[in-house]
N, C-alpha and C positions, 0 to 999 in steps of 0.2 A: 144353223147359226147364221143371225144376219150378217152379212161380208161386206164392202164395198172396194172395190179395186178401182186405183186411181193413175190414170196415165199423165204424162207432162205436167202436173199442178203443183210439184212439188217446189220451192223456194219463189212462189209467187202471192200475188196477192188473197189470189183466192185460195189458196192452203192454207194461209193466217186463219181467214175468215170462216174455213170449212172446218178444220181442228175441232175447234170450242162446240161444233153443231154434233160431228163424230163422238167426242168423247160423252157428251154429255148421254147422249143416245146407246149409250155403251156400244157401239157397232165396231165391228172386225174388222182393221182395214188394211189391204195389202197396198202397198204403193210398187208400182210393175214398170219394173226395168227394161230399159232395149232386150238386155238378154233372154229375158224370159218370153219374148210375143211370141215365139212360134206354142208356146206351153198350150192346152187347150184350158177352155175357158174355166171348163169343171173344176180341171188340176190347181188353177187358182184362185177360185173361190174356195178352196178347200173341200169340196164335194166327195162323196166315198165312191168307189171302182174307177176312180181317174188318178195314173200314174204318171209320173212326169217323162216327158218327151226327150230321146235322145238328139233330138233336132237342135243346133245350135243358128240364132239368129245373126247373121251376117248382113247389113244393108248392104246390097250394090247399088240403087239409085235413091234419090227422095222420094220417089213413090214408092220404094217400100217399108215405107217407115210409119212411127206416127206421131204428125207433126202438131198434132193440136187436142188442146185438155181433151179426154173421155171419163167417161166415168160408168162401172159394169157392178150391180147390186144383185144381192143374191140372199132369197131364203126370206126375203122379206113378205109379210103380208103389207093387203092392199091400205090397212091403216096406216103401219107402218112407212110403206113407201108414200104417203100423201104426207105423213110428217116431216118427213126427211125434206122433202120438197118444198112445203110449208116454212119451215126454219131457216133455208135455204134462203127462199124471198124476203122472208122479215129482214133476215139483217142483210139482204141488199145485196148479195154477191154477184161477183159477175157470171152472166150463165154458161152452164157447159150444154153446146149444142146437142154430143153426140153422150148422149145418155142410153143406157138399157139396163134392162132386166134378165139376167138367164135364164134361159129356156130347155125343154126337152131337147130343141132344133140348134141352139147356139153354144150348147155346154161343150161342145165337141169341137167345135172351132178355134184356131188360135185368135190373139187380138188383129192381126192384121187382117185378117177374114170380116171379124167385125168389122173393124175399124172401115171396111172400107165397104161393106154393107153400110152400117150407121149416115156415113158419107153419102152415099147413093140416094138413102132413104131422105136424107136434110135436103138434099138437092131437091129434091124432087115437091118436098114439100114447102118449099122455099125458093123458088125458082128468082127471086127478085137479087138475091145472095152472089 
């Protein structure tokens, strides 16, 4: 099932703007709570043999958090995900840098794992940022 899980976008502009794109696209979408980032990735895309984590997310500092829109797609084909993306630009939204796809390699990961690969990987290809 296509999924999209969605970090800090919620009561912004681009929530407005993403809704009407999600619905229309019938796609699955989780919106992920502080509580949930230690979950791993599988467990919330809803993937099968992934159980949820007794791990409870506690921030101690701002780096372990996450402080800025992500957004994690799952189950989609490659039409698929160009549409998404395609609809996205037409109606102009603002973009979410740290975007991915689940993987073999990253279904296993909490979001903060991500989130702070994703990060690494923007830097790196973005040095000017």
């Amino acid at each position: 099932m296509e999924t999209v899980l969605l970090y800090n976008i919620a009561g912004t502009p681009l929530a407005a703007g993403l809704k009407p794109i999600l619905l229309k696209m019938k796609l699955r979408v989780r919106v992920v709570s502080p509580e949930q980032y230690l979950q791993p990735i599988g467990y919330l895309a809803g993937l099968r043999d992934f159980e949820e984590s007794p791990d409870k997310y506690v921030p101690k500092e701002s780096s372990e958090t996450i402080l800025e829109p992500m957004m994690v797609m799952s189950g989609f084909t490659n039409r698929r995900l160009d549409q998404l993306l395609l609809e996205m630009r037409k109606k102009k939204l603002p973009p979410i840098p740290l975007k991915a796809v689940v993987t073999e390699q990253n279904q296993r990961w909490d979001s903060l794992t991500l989130y702070k690969e994703l990060q690494a990987e923007h830097a790196a290809m973005h040095p000017e940022d």
